[in-house]
N, C-alpha and C positions, 0 to 999 in steps of 0.2 A: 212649294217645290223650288229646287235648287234656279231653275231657268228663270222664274218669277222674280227671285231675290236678285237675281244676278243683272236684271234691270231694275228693279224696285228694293234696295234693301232697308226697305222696315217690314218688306215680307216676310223676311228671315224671322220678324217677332212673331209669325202666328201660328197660334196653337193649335193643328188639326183635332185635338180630341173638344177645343170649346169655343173652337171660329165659327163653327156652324151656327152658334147662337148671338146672334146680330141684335138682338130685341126689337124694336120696332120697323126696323129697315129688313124689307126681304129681301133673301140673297135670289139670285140669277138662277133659275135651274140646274144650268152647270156645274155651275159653284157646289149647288145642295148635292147633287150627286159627287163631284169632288170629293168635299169634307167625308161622305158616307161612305165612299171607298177608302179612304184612309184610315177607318176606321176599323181594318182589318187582322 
């Protein structure tokens, strides 16, 4: 999201259709629901 990057810009690098997939490290619930509504 714009607010994210806007204090973090290397947020700006993530891809909502393939952030979701972390590999070994699981994301935060929030996060999973995040990524799963942007996927809209």
């Amino acid at each position: 999201s714009a607010a994210i990057a806007a204090d973090r810009p290397e947020a700006a690098h993530i891809n909502v259709r393939t952030g979701i997939a972390t590999g070994p490290v699981p994301l935060h619930p929030g996060a999973v629901r995040w990524f799963r509504e942007q996927k809209a």
